[in-house]
MMTF fields as JSON, N, C-alpha, C and O atoms, coordinates in Angstrom:
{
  "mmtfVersion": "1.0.0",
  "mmtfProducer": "UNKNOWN",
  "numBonds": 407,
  "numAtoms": 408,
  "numGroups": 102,
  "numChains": 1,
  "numModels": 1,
  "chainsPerModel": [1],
  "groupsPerChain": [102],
  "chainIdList": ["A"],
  "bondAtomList": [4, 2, 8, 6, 12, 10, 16, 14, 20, 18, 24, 22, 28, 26, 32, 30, 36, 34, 40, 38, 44, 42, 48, 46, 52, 50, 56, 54, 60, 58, 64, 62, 68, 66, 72, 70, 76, 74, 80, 78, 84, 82, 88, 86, 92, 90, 96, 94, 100, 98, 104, 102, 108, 106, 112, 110, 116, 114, 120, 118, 124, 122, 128, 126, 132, 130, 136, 134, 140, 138, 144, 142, 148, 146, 152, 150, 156, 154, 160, 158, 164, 162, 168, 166, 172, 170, 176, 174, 180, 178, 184, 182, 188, 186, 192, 190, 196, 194, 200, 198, 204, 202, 208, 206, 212, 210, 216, 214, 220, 218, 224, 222, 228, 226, 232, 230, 236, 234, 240, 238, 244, 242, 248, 246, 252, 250, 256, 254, 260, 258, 264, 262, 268, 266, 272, 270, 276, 274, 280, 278, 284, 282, 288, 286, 292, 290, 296, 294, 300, 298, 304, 302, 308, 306, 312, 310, 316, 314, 320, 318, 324, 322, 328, 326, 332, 330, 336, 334, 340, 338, 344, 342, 348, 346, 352, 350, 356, 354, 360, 358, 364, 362, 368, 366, 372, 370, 376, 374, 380, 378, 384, 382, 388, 386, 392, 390, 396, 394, 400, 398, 404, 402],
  "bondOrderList": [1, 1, 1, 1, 1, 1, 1, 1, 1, 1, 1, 1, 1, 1, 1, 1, 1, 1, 1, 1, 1, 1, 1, 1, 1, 1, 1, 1, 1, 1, 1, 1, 1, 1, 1, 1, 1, 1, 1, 1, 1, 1, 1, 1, 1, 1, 1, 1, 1, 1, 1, 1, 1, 1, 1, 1, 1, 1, 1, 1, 1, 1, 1, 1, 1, 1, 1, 1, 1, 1, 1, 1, 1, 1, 1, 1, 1, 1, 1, 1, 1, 1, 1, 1, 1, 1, 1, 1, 1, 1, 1, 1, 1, 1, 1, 1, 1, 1, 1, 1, 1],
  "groupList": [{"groupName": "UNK", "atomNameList": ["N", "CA", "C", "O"], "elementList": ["N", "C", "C", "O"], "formalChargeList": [0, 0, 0, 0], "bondAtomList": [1, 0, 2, 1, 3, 2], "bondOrderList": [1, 1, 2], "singleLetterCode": "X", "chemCompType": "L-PEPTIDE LINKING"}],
  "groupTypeList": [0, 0, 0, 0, 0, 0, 0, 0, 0, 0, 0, 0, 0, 0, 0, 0, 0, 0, 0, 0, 0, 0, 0, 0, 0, 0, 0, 0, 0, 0, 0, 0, 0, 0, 0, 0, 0, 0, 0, 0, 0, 0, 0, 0, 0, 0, 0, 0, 0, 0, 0, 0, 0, 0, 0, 0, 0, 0, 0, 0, 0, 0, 0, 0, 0, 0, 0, 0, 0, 0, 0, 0, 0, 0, 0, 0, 0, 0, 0, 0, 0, 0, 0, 0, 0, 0, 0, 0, 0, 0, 0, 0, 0, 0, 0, 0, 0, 0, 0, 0, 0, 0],
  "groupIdList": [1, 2, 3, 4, 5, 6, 7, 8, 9, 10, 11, 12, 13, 14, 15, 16, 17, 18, 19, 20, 21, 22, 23, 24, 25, 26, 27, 28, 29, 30, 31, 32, 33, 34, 35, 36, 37, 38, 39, 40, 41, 42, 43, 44, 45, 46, 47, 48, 49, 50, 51, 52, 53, 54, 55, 56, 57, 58, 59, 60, 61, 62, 63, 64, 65, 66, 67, 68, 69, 70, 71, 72, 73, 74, 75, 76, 77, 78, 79, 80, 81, 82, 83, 84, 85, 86, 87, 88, 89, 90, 91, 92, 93, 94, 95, 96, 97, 98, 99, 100, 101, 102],
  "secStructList": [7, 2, 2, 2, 2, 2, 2, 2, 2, 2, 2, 2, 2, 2, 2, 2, 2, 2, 2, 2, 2, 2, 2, 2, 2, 2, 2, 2, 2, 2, 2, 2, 2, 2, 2, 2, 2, 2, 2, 2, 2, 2, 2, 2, 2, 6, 2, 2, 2, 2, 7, 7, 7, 6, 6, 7, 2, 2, 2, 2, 2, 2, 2, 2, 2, 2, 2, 2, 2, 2, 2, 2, 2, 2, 2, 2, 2, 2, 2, 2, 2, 6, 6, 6, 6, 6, 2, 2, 2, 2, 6, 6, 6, 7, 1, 7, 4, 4, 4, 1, 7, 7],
  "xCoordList": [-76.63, -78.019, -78.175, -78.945, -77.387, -77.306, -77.153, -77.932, -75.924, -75.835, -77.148, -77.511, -77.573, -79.278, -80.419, -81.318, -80.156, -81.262, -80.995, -81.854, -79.34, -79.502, -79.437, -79.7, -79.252, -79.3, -80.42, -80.66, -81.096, -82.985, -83.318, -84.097, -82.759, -83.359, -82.488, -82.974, -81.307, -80.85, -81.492, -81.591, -81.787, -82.591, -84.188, -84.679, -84.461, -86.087, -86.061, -86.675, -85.45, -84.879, -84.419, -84.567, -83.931, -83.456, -84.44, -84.563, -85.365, -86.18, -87.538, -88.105, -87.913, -88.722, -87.995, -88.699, -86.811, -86.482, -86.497, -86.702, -86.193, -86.204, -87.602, -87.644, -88.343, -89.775, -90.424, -91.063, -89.917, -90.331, -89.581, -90.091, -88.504, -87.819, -88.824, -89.513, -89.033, -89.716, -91.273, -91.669, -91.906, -92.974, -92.91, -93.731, -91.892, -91.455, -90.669, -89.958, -90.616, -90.293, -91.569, -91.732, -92.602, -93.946, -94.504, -95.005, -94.509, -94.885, -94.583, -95.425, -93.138, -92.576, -92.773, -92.535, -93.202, -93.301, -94.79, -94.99, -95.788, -96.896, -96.917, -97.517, -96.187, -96.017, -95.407, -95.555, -94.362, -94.114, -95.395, -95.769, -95.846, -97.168, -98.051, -98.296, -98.35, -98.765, -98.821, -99.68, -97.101, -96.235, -96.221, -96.156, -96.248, -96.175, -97.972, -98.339, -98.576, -99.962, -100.403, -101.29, -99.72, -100.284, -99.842, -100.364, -98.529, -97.998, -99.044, -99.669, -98.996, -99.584, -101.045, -101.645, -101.629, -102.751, -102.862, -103.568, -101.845, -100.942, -100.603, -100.68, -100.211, -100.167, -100.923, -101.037, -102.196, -103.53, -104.367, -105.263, -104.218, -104.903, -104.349, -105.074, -102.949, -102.21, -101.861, -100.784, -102.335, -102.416, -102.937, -102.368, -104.183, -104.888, -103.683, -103.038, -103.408, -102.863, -101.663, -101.499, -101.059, -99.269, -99.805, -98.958, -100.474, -100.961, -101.965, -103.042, -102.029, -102.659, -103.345, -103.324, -103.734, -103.858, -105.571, -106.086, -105.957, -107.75, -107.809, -108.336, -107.069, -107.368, -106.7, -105.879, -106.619, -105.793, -106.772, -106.211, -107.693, -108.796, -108.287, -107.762, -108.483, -107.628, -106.575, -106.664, -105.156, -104.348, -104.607, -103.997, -105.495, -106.165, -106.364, -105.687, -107.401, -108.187, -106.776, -106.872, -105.988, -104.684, -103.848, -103.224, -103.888, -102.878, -104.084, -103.94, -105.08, -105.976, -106.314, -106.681, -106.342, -106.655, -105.112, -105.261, -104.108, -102.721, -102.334, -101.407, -102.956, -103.026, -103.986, -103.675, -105.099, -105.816, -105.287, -105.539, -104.829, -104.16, -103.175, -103.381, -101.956, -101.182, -101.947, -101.174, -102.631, -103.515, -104.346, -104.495, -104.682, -105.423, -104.226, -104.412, -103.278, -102.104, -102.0, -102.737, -100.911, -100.014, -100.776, -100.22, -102.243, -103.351, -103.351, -103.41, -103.279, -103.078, -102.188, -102.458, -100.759, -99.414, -99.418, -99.124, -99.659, -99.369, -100.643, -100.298, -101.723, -102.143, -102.148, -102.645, -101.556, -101.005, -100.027, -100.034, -98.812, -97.96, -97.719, -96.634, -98.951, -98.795, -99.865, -100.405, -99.899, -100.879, -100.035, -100.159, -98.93, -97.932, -96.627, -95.566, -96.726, -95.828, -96.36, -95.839, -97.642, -98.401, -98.506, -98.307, -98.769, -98.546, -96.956, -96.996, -95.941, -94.545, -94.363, -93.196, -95.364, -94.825, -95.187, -94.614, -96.169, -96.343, -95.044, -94.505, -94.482, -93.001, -92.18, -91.186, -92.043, -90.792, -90.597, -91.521, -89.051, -88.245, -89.0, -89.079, -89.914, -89.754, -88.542, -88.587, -87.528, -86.086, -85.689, -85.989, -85.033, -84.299, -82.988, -82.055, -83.005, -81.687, -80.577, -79.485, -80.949, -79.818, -78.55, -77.491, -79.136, -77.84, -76.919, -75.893, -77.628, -76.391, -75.826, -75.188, -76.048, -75.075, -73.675, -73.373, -72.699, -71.362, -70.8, -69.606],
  "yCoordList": [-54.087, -53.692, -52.359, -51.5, -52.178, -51.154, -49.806, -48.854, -49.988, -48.683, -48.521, -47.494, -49.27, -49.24, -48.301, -47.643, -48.412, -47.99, -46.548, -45.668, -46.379, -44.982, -44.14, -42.938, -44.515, -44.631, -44.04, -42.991, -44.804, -44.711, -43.325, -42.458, -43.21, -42.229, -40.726, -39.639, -40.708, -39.56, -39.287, -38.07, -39.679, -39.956, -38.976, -37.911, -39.867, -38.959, -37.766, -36.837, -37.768, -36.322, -35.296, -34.083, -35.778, -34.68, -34.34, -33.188, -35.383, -34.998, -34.234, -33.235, -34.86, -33.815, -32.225, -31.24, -32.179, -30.944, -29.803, -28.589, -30.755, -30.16, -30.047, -29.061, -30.236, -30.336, -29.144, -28.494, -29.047, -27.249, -26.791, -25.678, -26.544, -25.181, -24.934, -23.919, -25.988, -25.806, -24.847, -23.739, -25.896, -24.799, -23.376, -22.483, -23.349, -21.643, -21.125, -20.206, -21.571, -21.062, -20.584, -19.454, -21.645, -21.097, -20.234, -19.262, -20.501, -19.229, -18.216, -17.517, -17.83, -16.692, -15.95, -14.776, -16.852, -16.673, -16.067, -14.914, -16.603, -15.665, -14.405, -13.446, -14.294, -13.038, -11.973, -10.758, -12.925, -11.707, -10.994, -9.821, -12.019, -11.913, -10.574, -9.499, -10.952, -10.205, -8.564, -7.71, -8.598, -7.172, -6.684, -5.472, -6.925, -6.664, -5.919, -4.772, -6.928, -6.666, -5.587, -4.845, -5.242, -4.087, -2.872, -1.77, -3.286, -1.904, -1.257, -0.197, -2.016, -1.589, -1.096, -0.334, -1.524, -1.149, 0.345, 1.217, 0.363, 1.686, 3.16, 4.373, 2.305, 3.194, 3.574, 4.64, 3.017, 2.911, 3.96, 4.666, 4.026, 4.882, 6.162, 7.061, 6.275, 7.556, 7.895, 8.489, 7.788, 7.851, 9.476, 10.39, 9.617, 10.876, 11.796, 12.438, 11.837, 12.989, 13.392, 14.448, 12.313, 12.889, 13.138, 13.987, 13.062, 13.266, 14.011, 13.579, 15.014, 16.01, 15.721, 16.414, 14.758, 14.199, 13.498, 12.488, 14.241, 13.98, 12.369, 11.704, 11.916, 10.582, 9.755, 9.04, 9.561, 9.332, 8.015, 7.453, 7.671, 6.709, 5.454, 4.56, 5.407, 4.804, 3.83, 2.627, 4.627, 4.148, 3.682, 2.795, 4.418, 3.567, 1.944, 1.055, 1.77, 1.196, -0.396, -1.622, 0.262, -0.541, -0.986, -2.047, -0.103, -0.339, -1.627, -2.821, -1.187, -2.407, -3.345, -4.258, -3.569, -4.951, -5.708, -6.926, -5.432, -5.567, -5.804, -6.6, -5.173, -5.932, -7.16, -8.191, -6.821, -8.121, -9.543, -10.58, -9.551, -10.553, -10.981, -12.071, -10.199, -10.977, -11.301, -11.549, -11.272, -11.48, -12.765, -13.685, -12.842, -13.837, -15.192, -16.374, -14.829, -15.68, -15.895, -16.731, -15.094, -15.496, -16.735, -17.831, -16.513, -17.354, -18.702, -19.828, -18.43, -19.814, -20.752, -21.945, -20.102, -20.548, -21.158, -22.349, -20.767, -20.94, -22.65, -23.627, -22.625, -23.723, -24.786, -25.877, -24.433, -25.89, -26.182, -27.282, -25.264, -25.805, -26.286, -26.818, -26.189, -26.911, -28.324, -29.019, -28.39, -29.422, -30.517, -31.715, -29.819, -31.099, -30.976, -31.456, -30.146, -30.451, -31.856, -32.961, -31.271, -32.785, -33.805, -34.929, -33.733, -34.692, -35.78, -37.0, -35.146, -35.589, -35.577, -35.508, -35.635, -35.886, -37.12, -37.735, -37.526, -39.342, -39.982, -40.658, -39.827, -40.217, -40.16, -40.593, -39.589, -39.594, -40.943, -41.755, -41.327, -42.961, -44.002, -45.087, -43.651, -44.543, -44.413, -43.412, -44.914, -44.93, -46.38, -47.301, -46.287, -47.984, -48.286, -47.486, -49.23, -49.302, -49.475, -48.913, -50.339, -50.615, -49.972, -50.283, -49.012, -47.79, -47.358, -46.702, -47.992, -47.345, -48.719, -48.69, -49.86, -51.051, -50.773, -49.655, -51.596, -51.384, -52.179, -52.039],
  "zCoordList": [16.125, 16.218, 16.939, 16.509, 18.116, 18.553, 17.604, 17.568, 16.838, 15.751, 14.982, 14.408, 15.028, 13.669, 14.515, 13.989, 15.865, 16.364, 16.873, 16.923, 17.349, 16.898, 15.512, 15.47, 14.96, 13.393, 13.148, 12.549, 13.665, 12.975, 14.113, 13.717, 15.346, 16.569, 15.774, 16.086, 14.835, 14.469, 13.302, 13.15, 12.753, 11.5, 11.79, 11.416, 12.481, 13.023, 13.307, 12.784, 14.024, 15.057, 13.854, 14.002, 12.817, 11.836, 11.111, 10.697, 10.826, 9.643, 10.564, 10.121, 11.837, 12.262, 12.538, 12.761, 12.494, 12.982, 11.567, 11.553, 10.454, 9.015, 8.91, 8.174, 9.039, 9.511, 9.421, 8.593, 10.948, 11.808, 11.302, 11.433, 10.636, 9.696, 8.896, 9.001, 7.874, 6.328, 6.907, 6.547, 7.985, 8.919, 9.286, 9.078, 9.811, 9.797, 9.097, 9.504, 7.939, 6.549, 5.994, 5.533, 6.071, 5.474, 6.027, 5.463, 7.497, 7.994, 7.504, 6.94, 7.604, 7.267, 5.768, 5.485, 5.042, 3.394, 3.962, 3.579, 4.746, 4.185, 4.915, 4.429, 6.285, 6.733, 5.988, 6.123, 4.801, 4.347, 3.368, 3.372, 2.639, 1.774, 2.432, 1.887, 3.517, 4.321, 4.32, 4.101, 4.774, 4.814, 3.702, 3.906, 2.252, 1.02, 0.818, 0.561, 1.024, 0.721, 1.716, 1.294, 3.598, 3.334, 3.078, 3.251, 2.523, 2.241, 0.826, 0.845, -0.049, -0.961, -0.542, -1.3, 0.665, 1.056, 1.326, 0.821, 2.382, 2.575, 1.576, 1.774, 0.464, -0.954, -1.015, -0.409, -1.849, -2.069, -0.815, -1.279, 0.061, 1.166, 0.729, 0.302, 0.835, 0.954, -0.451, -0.387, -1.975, -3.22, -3.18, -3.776, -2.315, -2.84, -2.368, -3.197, -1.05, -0.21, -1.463, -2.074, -1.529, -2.065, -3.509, -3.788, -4.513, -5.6, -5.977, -5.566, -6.632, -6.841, -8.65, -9.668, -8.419, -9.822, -10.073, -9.594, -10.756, -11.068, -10.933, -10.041, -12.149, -11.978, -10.583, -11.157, -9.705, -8.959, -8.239, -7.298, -8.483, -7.98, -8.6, -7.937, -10.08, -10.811, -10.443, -10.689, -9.597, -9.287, -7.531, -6.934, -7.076, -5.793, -6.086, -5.57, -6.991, -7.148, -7.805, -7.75, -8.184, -9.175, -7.86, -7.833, -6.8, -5.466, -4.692, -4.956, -3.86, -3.58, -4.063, -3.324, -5.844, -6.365, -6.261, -6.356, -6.141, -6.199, -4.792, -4.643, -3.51, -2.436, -2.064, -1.467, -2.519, -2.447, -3.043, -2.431, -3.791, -5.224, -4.242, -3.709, -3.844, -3.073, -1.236, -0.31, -1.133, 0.36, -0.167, 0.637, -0.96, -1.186, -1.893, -1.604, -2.639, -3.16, -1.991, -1.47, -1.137, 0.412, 0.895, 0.964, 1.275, 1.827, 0.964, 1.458, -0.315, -0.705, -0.968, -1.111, -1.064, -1.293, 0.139, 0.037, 1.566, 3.15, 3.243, 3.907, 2.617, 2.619, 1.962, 2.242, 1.032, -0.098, 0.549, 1.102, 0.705, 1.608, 2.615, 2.847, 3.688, 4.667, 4.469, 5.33, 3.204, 3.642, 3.065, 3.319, 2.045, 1.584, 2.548, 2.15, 4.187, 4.761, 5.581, 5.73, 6.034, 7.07, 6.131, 6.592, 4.911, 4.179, 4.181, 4.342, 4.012, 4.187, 5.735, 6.121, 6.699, 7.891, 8.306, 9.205, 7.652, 7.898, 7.595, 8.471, 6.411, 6.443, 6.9, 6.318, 8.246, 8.939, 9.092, 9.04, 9.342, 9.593, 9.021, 9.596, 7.283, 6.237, 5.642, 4.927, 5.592, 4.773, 4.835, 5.595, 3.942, 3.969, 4.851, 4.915, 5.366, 6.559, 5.203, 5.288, 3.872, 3.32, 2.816, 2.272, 3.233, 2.86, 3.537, 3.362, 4.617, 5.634, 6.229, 7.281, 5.59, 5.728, 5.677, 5.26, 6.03, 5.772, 5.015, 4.749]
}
């Protein structure tokens, strides 16, 4: 009985710890979202200076809808995902002991 119960205490301990990775995995996925979206923001600002080109609004206008799109994705990919991480966190140490019978 003893082995079952640390069994079940390594068990927890792993899956909450796989847990907080997958968490700051998501995090990290929308920071990057983030960094992407404002570079292109970035573009989009600095389009006129380096381009000497009439139409050049155009491609403003192509750089900001292209940051917004991923600012608003990042934002939504970061909350689906965490809502099916708290979701799979009620499950921690639902597993079956029978598997790890001998």
């Amino acid at each position: 009985m003893e082995l079952n119960n640390k069994i079940n205490k390594d068990l927890i301990l792993r899956e909450k710890l796989a847990l907080q990775r997958t968490n700051l995995a998501n995090q990290t996925t929308f920071l990057s979202f983030l960094r992407t979206a404002l570079y292109f923001m970035v573009a989009g600002l600095s389009i006129r200076n380096l381009m000497n080109v009439e139409n050049s609004l155009y491609i403003e206008i192509v750089f900001f809808l292209t940051a917004a799109l991923l600012f608003f994705f990042g934002i939504f990919s970061f909350v689906k995902n965490k809502k099916s991480i708290s979701e799979d966190e009620k499950h921690i140490g639902n597993y079956q002991m029978e598997y790890y019978k001998e």
